[in-house]
Backbone as CSV, one residue per row, in Angstrom:
resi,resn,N_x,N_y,N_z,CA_x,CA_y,CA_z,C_x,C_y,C_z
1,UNK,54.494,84.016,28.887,53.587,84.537,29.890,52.229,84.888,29.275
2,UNK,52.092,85.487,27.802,50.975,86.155,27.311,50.384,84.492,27.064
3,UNK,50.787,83.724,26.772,50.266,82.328,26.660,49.457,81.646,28.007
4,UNK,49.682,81.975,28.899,49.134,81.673,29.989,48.009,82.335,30.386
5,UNK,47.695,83.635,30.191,46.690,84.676,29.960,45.531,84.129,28.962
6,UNK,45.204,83.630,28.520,44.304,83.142,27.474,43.460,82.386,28.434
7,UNK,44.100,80.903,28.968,43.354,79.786,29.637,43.277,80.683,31.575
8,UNK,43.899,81.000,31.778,43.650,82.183,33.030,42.500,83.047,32.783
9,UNK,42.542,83.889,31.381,41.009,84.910,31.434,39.794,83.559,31.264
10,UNK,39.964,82.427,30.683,38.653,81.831,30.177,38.304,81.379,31.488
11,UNK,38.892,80.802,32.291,38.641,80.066,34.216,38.178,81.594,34.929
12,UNK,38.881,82.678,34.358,38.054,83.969,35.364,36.675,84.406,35.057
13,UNK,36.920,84.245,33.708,35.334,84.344,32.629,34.129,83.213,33.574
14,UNK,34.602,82.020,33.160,33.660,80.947,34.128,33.021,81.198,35.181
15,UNK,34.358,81.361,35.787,34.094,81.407,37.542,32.930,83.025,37.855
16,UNK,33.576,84.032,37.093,32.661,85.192,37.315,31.359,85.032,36.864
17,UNK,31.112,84.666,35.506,29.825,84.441,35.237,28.968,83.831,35.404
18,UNK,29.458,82.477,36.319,28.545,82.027,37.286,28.098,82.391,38.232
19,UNK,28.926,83.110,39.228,29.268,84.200,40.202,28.134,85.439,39.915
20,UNK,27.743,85.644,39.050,27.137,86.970,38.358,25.882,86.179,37.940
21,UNK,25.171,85.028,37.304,24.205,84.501,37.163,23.721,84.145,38.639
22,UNK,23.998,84.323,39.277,23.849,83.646,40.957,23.044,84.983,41.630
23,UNK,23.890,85.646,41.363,23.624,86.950,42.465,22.942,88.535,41.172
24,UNK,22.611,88.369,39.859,22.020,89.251,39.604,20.551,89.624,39.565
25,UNK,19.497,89.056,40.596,18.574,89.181,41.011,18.281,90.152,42.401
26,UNK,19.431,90.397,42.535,19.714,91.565,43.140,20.277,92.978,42.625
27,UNK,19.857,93.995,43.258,20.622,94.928,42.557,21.996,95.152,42.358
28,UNK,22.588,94.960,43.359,23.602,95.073,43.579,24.320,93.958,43.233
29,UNK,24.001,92.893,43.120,24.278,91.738,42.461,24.683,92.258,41.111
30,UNK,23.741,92.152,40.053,23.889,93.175,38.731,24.830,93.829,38.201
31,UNK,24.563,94.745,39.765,25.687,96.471,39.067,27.467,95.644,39.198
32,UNK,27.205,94.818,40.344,28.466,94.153,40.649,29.224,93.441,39.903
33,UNK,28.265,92.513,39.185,28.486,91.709,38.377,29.211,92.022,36.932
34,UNK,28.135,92.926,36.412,28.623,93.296,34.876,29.702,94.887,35.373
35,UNK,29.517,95.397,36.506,30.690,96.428,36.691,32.211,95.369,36.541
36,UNK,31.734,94.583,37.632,33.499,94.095,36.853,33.845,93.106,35.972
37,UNK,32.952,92.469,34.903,33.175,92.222,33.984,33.712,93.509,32.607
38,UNK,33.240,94.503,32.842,33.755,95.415,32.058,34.899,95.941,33.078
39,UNK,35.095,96.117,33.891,36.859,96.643,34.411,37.455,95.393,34.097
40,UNK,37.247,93.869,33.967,38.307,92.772,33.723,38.442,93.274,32.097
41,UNK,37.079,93.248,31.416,37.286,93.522,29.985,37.922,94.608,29.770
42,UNK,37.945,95.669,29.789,38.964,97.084,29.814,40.284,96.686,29.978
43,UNK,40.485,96.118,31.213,42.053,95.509,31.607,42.782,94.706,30.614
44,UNK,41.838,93.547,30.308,42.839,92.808,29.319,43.211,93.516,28.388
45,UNK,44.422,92.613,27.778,44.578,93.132,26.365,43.921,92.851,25.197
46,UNK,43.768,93.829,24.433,42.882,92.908,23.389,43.603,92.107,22.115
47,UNK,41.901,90.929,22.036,42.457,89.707,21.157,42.220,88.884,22.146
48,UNK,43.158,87.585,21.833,42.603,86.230,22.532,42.351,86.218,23.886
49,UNK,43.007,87.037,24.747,42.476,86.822,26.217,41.203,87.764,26.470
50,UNK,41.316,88.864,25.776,39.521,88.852,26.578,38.243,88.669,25.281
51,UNK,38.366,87.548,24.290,37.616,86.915,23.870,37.703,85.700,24.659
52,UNK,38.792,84.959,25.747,38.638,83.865,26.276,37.540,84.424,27.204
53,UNK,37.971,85.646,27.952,37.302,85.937,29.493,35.590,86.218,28.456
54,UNK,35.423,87.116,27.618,33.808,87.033,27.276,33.428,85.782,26.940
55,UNK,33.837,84.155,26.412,33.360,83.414,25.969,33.264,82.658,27.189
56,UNK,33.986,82.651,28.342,33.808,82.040,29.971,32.975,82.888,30.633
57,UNK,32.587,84.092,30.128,31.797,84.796,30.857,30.222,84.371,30.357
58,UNK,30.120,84.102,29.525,28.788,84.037,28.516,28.848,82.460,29.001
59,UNK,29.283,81.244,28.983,29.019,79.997,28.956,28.203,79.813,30.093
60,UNK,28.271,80.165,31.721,27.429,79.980,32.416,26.089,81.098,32.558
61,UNK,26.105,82.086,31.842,24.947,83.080,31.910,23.938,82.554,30.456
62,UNK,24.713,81.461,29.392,23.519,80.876,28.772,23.233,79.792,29.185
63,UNK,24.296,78.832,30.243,23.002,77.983,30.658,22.779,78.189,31.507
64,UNK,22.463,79.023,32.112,21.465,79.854,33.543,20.423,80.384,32.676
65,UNK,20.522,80.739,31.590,19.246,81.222,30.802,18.061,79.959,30.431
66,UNK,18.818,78.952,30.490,17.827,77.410,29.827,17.373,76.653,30.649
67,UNK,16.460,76.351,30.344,15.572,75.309,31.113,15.702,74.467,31.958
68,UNK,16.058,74.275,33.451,16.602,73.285,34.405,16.249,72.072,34.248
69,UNK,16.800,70.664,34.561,16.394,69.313,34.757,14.646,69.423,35.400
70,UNK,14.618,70.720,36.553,13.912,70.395,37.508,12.673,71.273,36.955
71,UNK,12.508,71.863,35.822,12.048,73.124,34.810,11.880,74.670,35.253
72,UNK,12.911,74.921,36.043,13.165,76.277,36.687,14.517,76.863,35.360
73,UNK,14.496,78.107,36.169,15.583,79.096,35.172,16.535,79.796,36.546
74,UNK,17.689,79.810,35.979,18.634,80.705,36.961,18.505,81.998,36.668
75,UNK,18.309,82.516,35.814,17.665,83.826,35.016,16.880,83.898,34.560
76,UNK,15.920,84.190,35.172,14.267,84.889,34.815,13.997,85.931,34.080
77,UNK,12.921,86.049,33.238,12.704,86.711,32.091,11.998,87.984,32.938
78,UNK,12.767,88.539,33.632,12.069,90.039,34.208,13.306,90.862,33.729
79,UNK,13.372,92.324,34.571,13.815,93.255,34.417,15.414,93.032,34.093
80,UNK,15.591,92.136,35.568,17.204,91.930,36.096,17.508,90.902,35.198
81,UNK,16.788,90.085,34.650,17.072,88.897,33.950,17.573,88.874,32.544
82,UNK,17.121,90.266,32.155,16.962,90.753,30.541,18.284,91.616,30.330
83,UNK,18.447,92.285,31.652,19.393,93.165,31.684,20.876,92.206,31.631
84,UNK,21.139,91.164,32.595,21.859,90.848,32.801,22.029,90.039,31.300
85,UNK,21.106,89.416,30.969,21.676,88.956,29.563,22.335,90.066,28.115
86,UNK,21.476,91.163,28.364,21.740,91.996,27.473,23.163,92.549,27.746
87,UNK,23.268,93.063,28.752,25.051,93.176,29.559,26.005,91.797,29.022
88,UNK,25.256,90.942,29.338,26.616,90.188,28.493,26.647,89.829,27.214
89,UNK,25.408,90.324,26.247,25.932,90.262,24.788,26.566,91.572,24.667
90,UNK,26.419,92.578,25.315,27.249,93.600,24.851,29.097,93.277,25.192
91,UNK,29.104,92.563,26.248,30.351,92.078,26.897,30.685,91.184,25.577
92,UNK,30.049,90.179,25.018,30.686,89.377,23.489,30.692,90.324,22.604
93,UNK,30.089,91.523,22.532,30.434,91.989,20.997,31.637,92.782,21.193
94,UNK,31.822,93.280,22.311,32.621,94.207,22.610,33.966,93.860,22.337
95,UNK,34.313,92.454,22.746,35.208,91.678,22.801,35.392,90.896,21.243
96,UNK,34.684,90.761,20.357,34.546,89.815,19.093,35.209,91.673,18.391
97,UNK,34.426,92.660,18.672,34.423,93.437,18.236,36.676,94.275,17.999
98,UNK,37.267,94.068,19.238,38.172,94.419,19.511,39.608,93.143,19.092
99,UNK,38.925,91.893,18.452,39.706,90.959,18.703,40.985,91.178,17.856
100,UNK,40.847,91.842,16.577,41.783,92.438,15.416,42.705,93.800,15.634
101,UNK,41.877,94.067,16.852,42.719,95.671,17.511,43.794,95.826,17.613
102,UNK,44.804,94.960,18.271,46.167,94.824,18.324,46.722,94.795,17.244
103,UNK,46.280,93.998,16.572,46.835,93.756,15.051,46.879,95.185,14.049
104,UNK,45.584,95.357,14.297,45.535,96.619,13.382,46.315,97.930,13.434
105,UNK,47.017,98.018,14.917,47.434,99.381,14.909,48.838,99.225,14.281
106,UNK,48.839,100.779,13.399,50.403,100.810,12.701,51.390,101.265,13.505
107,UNK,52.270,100.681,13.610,53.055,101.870,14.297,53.706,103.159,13.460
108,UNK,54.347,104.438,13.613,54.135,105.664,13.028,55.096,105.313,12.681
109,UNK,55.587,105.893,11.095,56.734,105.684,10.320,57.311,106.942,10.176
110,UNK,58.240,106.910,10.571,59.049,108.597,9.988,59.112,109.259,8.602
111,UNK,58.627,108.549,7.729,58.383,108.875,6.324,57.365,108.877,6.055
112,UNK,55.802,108.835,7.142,54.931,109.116,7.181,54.470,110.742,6.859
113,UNK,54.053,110.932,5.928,53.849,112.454,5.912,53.195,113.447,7.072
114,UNK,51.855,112.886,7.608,50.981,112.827,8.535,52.279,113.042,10.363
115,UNK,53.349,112.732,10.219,53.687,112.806,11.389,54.575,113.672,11.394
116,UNK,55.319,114.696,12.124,56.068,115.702,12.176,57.240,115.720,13.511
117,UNK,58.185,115.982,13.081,59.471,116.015,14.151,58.916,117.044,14.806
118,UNK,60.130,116.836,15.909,60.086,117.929,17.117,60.429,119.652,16.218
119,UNK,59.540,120.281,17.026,60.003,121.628,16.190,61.630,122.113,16.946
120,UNK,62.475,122.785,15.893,63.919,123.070,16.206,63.984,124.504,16.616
């Protein structure tokens, strides 16, 4: 099941961050946008599925950042435009940042000095 979660967050990543390059020229667009990219990011677990969902989230908000066929931008270099990009590098570091998290935690050893039984 946790195998299926990987290619599931990267298609939610996509789909939202196109979804969110579309509509953050609005305010509410914006707050909408990167609000629930950080409740999806919070939710997952961390490690590979929400480095899939930040790397599907980021693929359509950098090419909405680049230069159209037609020489327009889906994200404009103003307020909302800067923000919304800056929101989603914080959304990749956050996620690059957490990817070892799981891994790292110990679980508590009873011969741990640091941990103490129930008092008798």
């Amino acid at each position: 099941m946790r195998a299926l979660l990987v290619p599931v967050a990267l298609l939610v990543g996509l789909v939202s961050g196109a979804a969110g390059t579309l509509v953050h020229q609005r305010w509410w667009g914006l707050l909408l946008a990167l609000g629930a990219a950080v409740a999806v990011l919070g939710w997952l677990p961390a490690g590979a599925p929400r480095l899939a969902f930040a790397l599907g989230w980021c693929a359509p908000v950098a090419r909405g950042a680049l230069e159209g066929p037609g020489g327009g931008h889906l994200i404009s270099a103003d307020a909302a435009g800067w923000s919304f990009l800056a929101g989603s590098a914080v959304l990749l570091g956050v996620a690059l940042a957490t990817v070892g998290a799981s891994r790292r935690t110990p679980a508590a050893r009873a011969d741990d000095p640091g941990v103490r039984g129930l008092p008798s």
